[in-house]
C-alpha positions in Angstrom: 53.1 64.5 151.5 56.1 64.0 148.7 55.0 64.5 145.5 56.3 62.0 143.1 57.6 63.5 139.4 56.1 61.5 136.9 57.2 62.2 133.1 54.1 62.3 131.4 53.5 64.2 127.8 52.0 67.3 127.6 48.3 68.3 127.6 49.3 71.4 125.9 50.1 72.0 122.2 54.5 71.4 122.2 56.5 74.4 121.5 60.2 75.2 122.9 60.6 77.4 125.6 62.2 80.8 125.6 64.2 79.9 128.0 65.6 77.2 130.0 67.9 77.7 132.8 70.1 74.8 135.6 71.4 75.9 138.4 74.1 73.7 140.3 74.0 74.2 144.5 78.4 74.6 145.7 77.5 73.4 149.1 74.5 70.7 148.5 73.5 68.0 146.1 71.1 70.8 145.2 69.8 71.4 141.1 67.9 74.3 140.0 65.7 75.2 137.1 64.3 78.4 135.5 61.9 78.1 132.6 60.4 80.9 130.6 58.1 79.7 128.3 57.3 82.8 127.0 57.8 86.3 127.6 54.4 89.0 126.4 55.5 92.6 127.4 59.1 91.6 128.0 58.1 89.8 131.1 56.8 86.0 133.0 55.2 85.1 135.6 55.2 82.2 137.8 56.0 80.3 141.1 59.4 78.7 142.5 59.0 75.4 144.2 61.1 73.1 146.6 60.6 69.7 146.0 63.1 66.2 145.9 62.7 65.0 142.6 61.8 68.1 141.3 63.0 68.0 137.2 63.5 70.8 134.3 60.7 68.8 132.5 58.4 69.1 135.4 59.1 72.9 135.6 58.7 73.4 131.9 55.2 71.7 131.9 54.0 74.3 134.4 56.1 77.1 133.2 53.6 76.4 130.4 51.0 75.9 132.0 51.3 79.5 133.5 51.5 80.9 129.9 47.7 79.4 129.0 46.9 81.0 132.1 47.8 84.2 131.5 46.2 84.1 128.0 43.4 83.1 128.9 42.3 85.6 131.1 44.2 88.4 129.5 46.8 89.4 131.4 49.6 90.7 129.5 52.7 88.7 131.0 53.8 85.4 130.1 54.1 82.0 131.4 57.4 80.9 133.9 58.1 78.6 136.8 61.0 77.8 138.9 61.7 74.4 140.7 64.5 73.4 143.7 65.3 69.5 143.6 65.8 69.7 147.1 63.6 68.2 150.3 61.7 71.6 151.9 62.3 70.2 155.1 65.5 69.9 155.4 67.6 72.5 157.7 69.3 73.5 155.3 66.8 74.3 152.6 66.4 78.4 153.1 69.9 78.6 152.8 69.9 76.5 149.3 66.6 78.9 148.4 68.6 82.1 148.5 71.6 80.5 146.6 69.6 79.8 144.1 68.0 83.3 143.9 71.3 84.9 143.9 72.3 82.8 140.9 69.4 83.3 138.9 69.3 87.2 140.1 69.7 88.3 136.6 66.1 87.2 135.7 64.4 88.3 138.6 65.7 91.5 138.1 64.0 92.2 135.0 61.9 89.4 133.5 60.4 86.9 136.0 57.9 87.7 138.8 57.8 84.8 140.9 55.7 83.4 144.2 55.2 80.8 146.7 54.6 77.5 145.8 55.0 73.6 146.7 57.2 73.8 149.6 58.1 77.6 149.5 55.9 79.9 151.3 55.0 83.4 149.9 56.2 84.8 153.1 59.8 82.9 153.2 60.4 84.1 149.7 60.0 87.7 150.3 61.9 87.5 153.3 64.8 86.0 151.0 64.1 88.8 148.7 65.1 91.1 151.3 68.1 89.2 152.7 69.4 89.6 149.0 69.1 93.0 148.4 65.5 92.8 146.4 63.7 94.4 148.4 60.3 93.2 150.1 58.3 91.0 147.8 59.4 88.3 145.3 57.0 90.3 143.0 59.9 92.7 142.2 60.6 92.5 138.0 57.0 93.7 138.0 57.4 96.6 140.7 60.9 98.4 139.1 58.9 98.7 136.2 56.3 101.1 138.2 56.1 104.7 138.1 55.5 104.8 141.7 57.6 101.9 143.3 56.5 103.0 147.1 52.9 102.9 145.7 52.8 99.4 144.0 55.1 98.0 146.9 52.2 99.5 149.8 49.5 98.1 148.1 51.0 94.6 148.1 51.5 94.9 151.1 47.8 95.8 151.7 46.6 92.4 149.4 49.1 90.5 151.4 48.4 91.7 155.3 44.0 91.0 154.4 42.6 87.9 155.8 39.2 87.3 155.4 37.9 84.7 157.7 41.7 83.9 158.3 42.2 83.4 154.7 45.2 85.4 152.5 43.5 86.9 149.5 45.7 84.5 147.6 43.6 81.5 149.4 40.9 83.0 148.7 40.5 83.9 145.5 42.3 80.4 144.1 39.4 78.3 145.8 36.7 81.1 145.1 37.7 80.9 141.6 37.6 76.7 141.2 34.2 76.9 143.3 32.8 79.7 140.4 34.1 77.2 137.7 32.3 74.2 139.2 29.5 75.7 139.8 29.4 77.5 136.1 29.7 73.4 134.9 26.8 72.8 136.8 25.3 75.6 135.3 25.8 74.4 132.0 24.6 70.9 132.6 21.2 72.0 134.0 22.4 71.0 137.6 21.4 73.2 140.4 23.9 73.8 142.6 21.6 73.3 146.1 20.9 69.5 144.0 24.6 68.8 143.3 27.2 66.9 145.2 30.7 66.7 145.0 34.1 65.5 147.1 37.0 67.4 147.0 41.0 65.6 147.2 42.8 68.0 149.2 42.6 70.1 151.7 45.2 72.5 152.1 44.6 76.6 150.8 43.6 75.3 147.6 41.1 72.5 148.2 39.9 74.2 151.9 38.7 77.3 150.5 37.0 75.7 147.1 34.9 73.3 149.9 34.0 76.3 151.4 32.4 78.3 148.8 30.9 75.2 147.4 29.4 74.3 150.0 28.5 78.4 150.8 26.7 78.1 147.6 24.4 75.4 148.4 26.5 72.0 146.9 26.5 69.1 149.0 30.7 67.9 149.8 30.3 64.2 150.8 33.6 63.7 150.8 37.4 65.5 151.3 40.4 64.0 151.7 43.5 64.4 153.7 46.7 62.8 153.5 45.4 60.5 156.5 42.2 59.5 154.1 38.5 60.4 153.5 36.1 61.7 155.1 32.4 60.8 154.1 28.8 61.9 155.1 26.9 60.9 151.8 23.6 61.4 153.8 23.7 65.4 154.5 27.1 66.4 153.5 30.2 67.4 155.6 30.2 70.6 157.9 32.5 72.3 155.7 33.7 75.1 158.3 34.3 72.6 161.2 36.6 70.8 159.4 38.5 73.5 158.3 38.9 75.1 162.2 40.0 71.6 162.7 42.4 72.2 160.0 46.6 72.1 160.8 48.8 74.2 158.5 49.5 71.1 156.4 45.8 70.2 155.8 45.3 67.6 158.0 41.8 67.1 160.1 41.9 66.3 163.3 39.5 63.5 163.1 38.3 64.1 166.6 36.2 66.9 165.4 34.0 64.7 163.2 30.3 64.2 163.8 28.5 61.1 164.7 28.1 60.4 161.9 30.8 61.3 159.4 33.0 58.1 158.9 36.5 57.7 157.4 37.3 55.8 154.5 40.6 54.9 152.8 41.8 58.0 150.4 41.4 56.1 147.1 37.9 56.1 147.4 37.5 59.3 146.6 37.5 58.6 142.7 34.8 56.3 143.0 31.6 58.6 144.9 28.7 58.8 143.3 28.8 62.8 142.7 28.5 65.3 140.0 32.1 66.7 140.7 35.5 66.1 141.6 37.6 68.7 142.7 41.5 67.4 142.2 42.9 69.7 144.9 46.4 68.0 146.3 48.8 66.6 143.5 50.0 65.8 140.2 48.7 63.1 138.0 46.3 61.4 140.5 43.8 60.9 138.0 45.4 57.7 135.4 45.0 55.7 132.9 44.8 53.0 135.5 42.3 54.8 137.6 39.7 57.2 135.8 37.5 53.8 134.9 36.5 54.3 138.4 35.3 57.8 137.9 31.7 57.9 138.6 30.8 61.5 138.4 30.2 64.2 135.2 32.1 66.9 136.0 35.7 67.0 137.2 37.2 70.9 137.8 40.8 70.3 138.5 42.5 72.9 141.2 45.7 71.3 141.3 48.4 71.5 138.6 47.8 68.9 135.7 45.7 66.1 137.7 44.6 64.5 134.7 47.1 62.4 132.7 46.5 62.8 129.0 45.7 59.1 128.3 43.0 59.8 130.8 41.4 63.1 129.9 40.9 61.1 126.8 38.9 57.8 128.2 37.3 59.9 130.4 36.2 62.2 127.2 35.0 59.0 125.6 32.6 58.3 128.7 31.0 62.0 128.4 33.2 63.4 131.9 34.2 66.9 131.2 37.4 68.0 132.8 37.6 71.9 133.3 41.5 72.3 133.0 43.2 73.4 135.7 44.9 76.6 133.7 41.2 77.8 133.7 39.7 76.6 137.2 42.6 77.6 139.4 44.1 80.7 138.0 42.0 82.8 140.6 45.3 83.2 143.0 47.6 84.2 139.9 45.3 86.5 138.7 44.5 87.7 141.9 48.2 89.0 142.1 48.2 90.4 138.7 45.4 92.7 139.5 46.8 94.0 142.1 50.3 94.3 141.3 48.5 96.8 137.7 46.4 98.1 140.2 42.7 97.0 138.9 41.7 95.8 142.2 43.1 95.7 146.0 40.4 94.2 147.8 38.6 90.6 148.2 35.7 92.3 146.9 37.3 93.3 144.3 39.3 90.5 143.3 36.1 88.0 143.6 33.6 89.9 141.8 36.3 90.3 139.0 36.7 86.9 138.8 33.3 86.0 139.0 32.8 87.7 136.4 35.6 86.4 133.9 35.2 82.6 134.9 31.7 82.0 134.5 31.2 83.3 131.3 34.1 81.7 130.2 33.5 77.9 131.3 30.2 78.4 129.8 31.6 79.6 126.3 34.5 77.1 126.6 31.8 74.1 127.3 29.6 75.0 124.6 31.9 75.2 122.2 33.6 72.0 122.9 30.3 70.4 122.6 29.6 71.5 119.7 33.2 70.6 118.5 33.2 67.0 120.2 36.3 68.0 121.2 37.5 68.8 124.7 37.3 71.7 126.9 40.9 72.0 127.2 41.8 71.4 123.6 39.3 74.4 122.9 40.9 76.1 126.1 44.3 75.7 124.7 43.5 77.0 121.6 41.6 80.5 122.8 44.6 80.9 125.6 47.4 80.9 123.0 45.3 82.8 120.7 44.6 85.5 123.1 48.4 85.3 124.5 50.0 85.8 120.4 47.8 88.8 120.3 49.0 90.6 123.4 52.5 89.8 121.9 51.6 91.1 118.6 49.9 94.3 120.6 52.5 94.8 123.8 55.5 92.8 122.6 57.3 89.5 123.0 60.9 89.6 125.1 61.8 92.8 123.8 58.1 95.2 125.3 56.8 97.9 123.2 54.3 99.3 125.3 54.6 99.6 129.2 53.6 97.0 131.7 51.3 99.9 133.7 49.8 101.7 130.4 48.6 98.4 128.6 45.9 97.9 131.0 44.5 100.7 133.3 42.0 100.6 135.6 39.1 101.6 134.1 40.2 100.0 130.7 37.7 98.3 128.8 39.9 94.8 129.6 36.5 92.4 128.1 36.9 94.0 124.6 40.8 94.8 124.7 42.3 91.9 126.9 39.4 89.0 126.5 38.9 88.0 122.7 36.3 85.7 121.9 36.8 81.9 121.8 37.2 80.3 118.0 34.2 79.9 115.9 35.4 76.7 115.5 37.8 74.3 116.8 39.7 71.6 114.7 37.9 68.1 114.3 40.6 65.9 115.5 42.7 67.8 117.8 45.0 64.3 119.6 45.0 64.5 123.2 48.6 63.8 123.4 51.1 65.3 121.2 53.5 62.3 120.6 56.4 63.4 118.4 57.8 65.9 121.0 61.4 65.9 120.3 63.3 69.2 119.9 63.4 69.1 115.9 59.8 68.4 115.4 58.9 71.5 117.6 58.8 74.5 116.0 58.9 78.1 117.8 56.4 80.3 116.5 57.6 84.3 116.0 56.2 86.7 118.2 54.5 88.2 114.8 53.0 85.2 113.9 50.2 83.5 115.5 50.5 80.3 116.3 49.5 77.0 113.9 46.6 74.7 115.5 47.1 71.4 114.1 44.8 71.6 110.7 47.1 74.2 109.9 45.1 77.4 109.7 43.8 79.3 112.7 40.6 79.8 113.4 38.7 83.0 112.9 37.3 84.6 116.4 33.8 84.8 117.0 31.8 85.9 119.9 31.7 84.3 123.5 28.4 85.0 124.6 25.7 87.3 122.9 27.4 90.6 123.7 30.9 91.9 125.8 32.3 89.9 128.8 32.4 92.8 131.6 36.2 91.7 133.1 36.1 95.1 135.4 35.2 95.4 139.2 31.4 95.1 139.5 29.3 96.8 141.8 29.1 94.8 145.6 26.0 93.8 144.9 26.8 91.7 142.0 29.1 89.5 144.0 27.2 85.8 144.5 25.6 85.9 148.3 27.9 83.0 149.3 31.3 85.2 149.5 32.3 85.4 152.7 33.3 89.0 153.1 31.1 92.1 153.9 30.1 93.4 150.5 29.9 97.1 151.3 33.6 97.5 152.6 36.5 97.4 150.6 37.9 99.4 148.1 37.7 97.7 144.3 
């Protein structure tokens, strides 16, 4: 499926990037683009993608995006992304990858640690990694920094070679972390999960594995969608597992594995169930100002990358949906890496229960605090992630580090009191969906020293999250929820 750019304003406070790079391809019609949005311990993080269409504006959007990730669950890098205007399927498109790479080879040396994404496969990037001369994983501005470079590089390697029920870790733990969100909003609205139903748009890595561990955890899926339609069983739900070993590489379901009495129904329709949640798991700005009217459920936990136009987060706010942002719901696959590249966990079991952990706590705090607000989750999300992501700068360093990339967090560090900080006490009264004056000279760009302005112009003093410390370290096996699919008692954390 083509993913259409759409230039739609921000759902994210405006600030300028650090950086903004175009490349120009010699031999194709080709155009490139680097954004850093923001560099904590002189380094960012973030995926390169292939796409036609692809624009800086749509790259700067997630490059910031990948910033109020990384604050928000404490990891001391900061936000990037890279994006190919250029059609993945095209015969020539590895060949315009590594050009690209070699021209912006000065930043992956040192500052951005990228990844697979739309249209680039994890695997084809480290392979162009090597072909280059940058050695074997795309991960490599992380891993020069390492004492140990054979050590850091092996256990990649180790993260990246697991499957779990033919899953990559990276599958796994993006879905297993949108299922822990969803199911921390039911939580929080009294809805138990073995009462709650929900449909899920999507399903490739991302929206496969959140159906699974949904469903694993006792929530009815009436309804997922492929790019071919929906599939429907509002009576007893869809078997969640057939459908995905009927699953192709691209997410489609061959639809002659579907029971009696599952039926198929036009894609659309998937706004419109009768659910407690959505999961937007496929592309961009599917849920409009011309659509979310149709939205029947309470909950929707985005996994894709901004779903939810603006004007619509806002209509739907009006009509009592909450949206759990996608920079909170889907961060389980970025994280995931992160971990293991510093070394806090190489395992699923590991990497689950850590984020198990983190993201139910956190959706809790986030929702209660909005509600007591009337604001939004994600304006009260926003507002903890840069918060926490201008104190790592003020602690680690900005583009220039001051403390190591391996010493700021060890395992074994206490990363809840150190890395997490507690979400504002409170959380401006009017805080406008939509940031309209956006132009360059209306945007100021806040020194590393100085944390950033919320729009009452005063920050917010911190207060705590829950009634005592988020525990962000491995827990014990026995802590992970019943529904994960691996064998609790193997693994190393």
């Amino acid at each position: 499926m083509t993913q259409t750019a759409v230039e739609t304003p921000l759902q994210v406070l405006e600030h300028e990037p650090y950086l903004q790079v175009t490349w120009r391809d010699t031999e194709t019609p080709a155009r490139g683009f680097v954004v850093i949005d923001q560099l904590v311990t002189g380094i960012a993080t973030g995926g390169l993608r292939m796409r036609p269409g692809c624009t800086l504006h749509e790259v700067g959007e997630l490059a910031r995006e990948m910033t109020l990730k990384m604050g928000a669950f404490g990891i001391h890098v900061g936000g990037a992304k890279g994006g190919i205007d250029f059609d993945p399927a095209d015969p020539r498109a590895e060949e315009v990858r590594e050009r690209f790479l070699q021209g912006v080879r000065p930043l992956l040396e040192r500052f951005w640690v990228t990844a697979g994404d739309l249209g680039t496969q994890q695997e084809q990037l480290d392979q162009t990694f090597a072909r280059i001369g940058m050695g074997d994983t795309s991960f490599h501005a992380a891993v020069v920094r390492a004492e140990d470079e054979a050590e850091v590089r092996a256990r990649i390697r180790q993260a990246s070679d697991t499957r779990t029920e033919g899953l990559k870790l990276s599958e796994l733990v993006g879905g297993y972390g949108v299922a822990e969100a969803a199911l921390a909003a039911l939580e929080e609205r009294h809805i138990p999960a073995d009462g709650a139903r929900a449909v899920v748009q999507g399903f490739g890595a991302m929206g496969g594995s959140t159906a699974l561990y949904l469903a694993r955890a006792g929530v009815k899926i009436v309804g997922i969608t492929d790019a071919r339609g929906m599939i429907r069983n509002a009576a007893r739900g869809l078997d969640v597992e057939l459908l995905l070993a009927a699953r192709t590489s691209s997410g489609l379901i061959d639809r002659s594995a579907l029971r009696e009495d599952d039926e198929e129904v036009p894609g659309d329709e998937w706004l419109s169930q009768d659910v407690d949640v959505l999961v937007p798991a496929a592309v961009s700005y599917t849920i409009t100002a011309d659509n979310c009217d149709r939205v029947r459920g309470s909950l929707i936990v985005e996994a894709a990358n901004v779903p939810t136009t603006p004007e619509a987060e806002q209509r739907l706010l009006e009509r009592g949906v909450t949206v759990i942002p996608d920079f909170i719901a889907n961060t389980g696959a970025a994280a995931g890496a992160w971990w293991v590249i510093l070394g806090e966990v190489v395992s699923p079991v590991g990497a689950c229960s850590r984020l198990s952990a983190q993201i139910r706590p956190l959706v809790a705090g986030l929702m209660s605090r909005a509600a007591a607000t009337g604001g939004s989750v994600r304006q009260t999300a926003v507002l903890f992630a840069r918060e926490n992501s201008q104190r790592m700068i003020r602690e680690n360093g900005g583009a220039v580090a001051f403390r190591d990339l391996y010493t700021a967090t060890q395992p074994g560090h206490d990363v809840a009191a150190a890395e997490v900080p507690p979400l504002p006490r409170e959380v401006p009264d009017v805080v406008p969906a939509v940031v309209l004056d956006v132009r360059p000279e209306a945007v100021a760009v806040p020194d590393a020293d100085t944390p950033p302005v919320p729009l009452n112009g005063s920050y917010p003093e911190a207060a705590d999250l829950l009634d005592g410390p988020v525990d962000t370290g491995f827990q014990a096996p026995d802590a992970v929820p019943a529904y994960w699919p691996g064998d609790a008692g193997t693994g190393t954390p």
